[in-house]
C-alpha positions in Angstrom: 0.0 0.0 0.0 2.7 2.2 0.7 5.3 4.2 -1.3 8.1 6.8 -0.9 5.4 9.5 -1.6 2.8 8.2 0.9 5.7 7.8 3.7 6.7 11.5 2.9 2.8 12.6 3.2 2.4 10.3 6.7 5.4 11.8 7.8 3.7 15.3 6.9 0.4 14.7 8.8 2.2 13.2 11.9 4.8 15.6 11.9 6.9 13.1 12.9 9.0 10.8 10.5 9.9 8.0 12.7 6.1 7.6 13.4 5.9 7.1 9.1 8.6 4.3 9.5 7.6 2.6 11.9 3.7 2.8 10.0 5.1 1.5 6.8 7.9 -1.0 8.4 4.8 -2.4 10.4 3.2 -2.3 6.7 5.7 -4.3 5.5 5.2 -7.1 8.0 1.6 -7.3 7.9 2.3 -8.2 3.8 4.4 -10.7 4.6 2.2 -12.6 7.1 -0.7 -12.3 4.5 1.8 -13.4 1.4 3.1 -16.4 3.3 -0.6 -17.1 4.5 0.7 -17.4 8.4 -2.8 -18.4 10.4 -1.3 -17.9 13.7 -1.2 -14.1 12.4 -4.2 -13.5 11.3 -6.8 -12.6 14.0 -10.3 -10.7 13.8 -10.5 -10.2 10.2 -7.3 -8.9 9.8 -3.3 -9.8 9.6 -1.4 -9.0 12.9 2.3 -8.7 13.8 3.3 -10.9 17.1 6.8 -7.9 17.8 8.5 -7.3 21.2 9.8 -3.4 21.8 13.7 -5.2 21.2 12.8 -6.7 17.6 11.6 -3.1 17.0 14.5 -1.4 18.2 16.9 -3.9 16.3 14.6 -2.8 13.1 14.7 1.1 13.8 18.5 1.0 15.8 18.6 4.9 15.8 15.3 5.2 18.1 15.2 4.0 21.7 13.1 1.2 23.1 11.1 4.2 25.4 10.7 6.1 22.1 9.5 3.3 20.7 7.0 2.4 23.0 6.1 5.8 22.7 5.5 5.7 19.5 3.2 2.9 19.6 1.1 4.4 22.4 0.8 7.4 20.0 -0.2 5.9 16.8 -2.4 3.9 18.7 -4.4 6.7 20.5 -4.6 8.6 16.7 -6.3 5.3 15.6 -3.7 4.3 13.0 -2.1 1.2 14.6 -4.3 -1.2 16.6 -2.4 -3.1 19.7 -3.8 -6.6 20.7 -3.0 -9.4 22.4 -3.6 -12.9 21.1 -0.3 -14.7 23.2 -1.2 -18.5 24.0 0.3 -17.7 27.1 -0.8 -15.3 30.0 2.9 -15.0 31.2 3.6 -13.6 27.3 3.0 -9.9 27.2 4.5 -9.3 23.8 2.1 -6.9 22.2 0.5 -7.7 18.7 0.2 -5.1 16.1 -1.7 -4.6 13.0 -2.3 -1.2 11.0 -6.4 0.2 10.2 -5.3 0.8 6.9 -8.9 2.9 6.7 -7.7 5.1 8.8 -4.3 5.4 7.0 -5.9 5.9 3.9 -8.1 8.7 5.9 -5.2 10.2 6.9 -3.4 10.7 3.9 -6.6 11.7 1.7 -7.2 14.4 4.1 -3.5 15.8 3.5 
């Protein structure tokens, strides 16, 4: 769904380009667990990414894990990113994440 131009637009709207990263890097993911068909991904309607704040900050090395986690907490309030939790476990508090690519789209058509 995304391109440079979009990213640049995001970026624009959230006036903050890390935010448009991390959007389109989470993007990215959700793609890939559609295009290899990964059912332990895909929960209510939609493809999710099972990512710990350390896989992120390995991903995106020049922002902190707080900023991070920051970030997340933001785009989530906005409505852009959805957080959920779908962990077999109830010791496994790695967060799930998944884009409302409505909203995205939204967003940049308002620009």
């Amino acid at each position: 769904m995304t391109n440079q131009q979009t990213i640049l637009t995001l970026a624009r709207v959230l006036k903050n380009s890390d935010q448009a990263i991390m959007v389109d890097q989470l993007l990215n993911w959700q793609q890939e667990k559609a295009r290899i068909n990964d059912p332990e991904a895909f929960h209510e309607g939609t493809w999710w990414v099972y990512m710990p704040i350390r896989a992120w900050q390995e991903q995106l090395s020049w922002i902190s894990e707080r900023t991070i986690q920051r970030h997340l907490k933001e785009l989530n309030e906005l409505g852009l990113i959805r957080i959920g939790d779908f962990n077999r476990y109830r010791y496994d508090r790695t967060r799930w994440y998944t884009v409302n690519e409505e909203k995205l789209r939204l967003m940049i058509s308002e620009r």
